[in-house]
C-alpha positions in Angstrom: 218.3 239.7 251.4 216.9 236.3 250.7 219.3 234.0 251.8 217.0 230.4 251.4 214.2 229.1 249.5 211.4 226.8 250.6 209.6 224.5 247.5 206.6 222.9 247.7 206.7 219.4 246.1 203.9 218.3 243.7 202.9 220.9 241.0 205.9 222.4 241.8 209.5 220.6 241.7 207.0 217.4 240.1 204.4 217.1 238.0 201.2 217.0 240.0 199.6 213.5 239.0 197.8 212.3 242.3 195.0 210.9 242.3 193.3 212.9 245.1 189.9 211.7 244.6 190.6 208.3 245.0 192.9 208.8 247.7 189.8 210.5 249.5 187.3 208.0 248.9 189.6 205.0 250.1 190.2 207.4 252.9 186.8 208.4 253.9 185.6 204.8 253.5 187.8 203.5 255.9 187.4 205.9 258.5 183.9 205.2 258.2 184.4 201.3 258.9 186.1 203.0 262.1 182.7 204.2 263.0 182.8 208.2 261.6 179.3 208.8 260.6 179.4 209.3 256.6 177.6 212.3 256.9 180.3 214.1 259.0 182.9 213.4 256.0 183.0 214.9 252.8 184.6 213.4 249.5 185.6 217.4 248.6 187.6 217.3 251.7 191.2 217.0 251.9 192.7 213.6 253.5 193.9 216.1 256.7 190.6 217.8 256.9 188.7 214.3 257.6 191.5 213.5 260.0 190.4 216.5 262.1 187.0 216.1 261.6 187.5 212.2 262.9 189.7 213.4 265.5 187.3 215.9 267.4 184.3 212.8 266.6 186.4 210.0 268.2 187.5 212.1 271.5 183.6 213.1 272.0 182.6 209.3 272.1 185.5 208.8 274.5 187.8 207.5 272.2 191.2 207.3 273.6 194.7 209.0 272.0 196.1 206.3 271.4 193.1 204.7 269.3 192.9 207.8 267.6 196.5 207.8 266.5 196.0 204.7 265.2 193.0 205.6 262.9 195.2 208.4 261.8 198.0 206.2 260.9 195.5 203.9 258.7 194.3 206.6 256.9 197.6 208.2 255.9 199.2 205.1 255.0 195.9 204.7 252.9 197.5 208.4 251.0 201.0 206.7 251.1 200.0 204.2 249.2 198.4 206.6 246.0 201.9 208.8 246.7 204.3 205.9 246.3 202.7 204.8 242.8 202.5 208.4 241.7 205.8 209.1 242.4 206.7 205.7 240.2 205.1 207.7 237.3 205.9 211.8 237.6 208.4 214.1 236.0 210.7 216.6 237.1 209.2 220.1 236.3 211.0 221.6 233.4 214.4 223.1 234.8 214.1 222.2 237.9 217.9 220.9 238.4 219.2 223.8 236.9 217.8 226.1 238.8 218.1 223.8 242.2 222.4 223.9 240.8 221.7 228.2 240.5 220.5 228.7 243.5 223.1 226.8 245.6 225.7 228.7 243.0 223.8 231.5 244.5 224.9 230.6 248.0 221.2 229.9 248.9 219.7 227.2 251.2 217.2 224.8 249.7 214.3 223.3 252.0 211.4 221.2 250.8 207.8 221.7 252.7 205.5 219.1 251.5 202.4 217.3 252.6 203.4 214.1 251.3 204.8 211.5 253.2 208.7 210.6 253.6 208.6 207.9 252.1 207.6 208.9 248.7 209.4 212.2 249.3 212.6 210.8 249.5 211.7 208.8 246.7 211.0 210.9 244.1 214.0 213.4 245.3 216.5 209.9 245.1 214.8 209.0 241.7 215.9 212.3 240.0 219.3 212.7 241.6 218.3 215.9 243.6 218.0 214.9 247.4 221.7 216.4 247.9 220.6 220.1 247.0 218.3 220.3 250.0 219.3 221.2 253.3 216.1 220.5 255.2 213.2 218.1 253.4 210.2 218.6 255.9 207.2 216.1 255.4 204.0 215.7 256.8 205.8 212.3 259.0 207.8 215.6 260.4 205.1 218.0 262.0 201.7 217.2 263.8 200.0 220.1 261.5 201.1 220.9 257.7 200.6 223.6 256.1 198.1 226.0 255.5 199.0 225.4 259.3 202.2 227.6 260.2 203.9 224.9 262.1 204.8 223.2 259.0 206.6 226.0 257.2 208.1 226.9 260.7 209.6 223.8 260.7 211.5 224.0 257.5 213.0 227.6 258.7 214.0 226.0 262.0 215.9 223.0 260.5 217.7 225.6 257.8 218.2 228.1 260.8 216.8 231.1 258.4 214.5 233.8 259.9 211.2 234.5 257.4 211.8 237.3 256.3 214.9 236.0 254.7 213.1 233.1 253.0 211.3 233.3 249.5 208.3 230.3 249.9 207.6 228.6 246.4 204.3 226.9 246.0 201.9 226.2 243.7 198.9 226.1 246.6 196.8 228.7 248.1 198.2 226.6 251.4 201.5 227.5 250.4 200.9 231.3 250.2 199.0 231.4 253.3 201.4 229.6 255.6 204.1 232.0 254.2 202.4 235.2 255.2 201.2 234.3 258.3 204.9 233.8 258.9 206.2 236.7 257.5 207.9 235.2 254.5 207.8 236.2 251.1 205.0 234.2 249.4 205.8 233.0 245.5 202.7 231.6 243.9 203.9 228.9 240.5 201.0 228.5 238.1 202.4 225.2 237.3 200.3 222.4 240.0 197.0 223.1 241.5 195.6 226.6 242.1 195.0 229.2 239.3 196.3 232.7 239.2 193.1 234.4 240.8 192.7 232.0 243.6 196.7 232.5 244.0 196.5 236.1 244.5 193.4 236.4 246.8 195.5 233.7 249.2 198.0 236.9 249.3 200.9 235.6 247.0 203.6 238.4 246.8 204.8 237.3 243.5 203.5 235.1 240.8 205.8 233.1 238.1 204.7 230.6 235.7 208.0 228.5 235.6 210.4 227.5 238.3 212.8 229.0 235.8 211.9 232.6 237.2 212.7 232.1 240.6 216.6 233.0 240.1 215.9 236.3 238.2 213.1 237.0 240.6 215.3 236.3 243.3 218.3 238.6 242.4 215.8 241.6 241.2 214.3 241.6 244.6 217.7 241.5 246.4 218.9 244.2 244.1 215.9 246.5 244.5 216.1 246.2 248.2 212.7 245.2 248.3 214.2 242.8 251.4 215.3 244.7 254.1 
């Protein structure tokens, strides 16, 4: 029986309008002024890709931890900065509240999994009046790895004290889907953000929906069909 749901933030409860490509040359540019060779970084990379990249660079030339950590904490408040004025401008994906008010009718948990920071998390969640139907809201401030890393999902179904197996994953990334299987879950891929149908389904997506709106019907048919043991 599913008894919580885990969403995915941008391209899924919002409207995905990040600028990522900015965010990533700001990034890369400063972590280059840090002395990262600019051939070791990639523009096509995500933010937490050049992060590793810098991280494994800096401890080979002797770098210490604490230096390192504070490279990382440059560069992510570089990404908080894009966030916060994004979240200034989104919108609420169409029936999102209603189904958010279903699903706690439902006697469901609610937990938010999202690579954003906290700060523009909370934000956006206070700005449309639905931080209260969470029970957990885990961002990347929350975990050392996020997702397509397991330790990120795991983290949600720790703080809303669910096992996997009982949890229905909703994302509209191929990291979603993939941190969701490796943990057993049941993987929901939302053609609504980021990743298209094809590269949904080769990440191993058990389901695919093209509006939030579906997760309540798919929800009850797969508790009524015992496909949940």
């Amino acid at each position: 029986m599913i008894k919580a749901v885990v969403f995915d933030l941008d391209g899924t409860i919002v409207k995905f309008n990040i600028d990522f490509r900015a965010v990533r040359a700001e990034t890369r540019s400063f972590l280059i002024s840090q002395g990262v060779p600019a051939s070791v970084l990639s523009i096509n990379e995500s933010v937490f890709e050049m992060l590793k990249k810098t991280e494994i660079f800096m401890k080979n030339i002797g770098k210490t931890a604490a230096t390192i950590e504070a490279v990382r904490e440059k560069a992510l408040a570089i990404a908080e900065k894009y966030e916060l004025e994004a979240a200034k401008t989104t919108s609420l994906q169409p029936g999102v509240k209603a189904v958010l008010e279903i699903l706690k009718q439902m006697g469901l948990k609610i937990g938010l999994c999202t690579v954003n920071g906290q700060k523009s998390t909370e934000y956006v969640l206070e700005r449309f009046g639905i931080k209260d139907f969470f029970n957990a809201v885990i961002s990347r401030d929350n975990v050392k790895h996020v997702k397509p890393h397991a330790e990120h999902l795991q983290a949600a179904l720790k703080a809303l004290g669910v096992n996997s197996k009982d949890v229905l994953v909703v994302g509209d990334s191929q990291a979603d889907v993939k941190c969701a299987k490796e943990l057993g879950a049941i993987a929901v891929g939302i053609l609504t953000g980021v990743s298209t149908l094809k590269e949904l389904t080769d990440a191993g997506a058990d389901f695919l929906v093209t509006s939030i709106t579906d997760i309540p019907i798919l929800i009850g048919q797969i508790n009524s069909q015992n496909l949940v043991n």
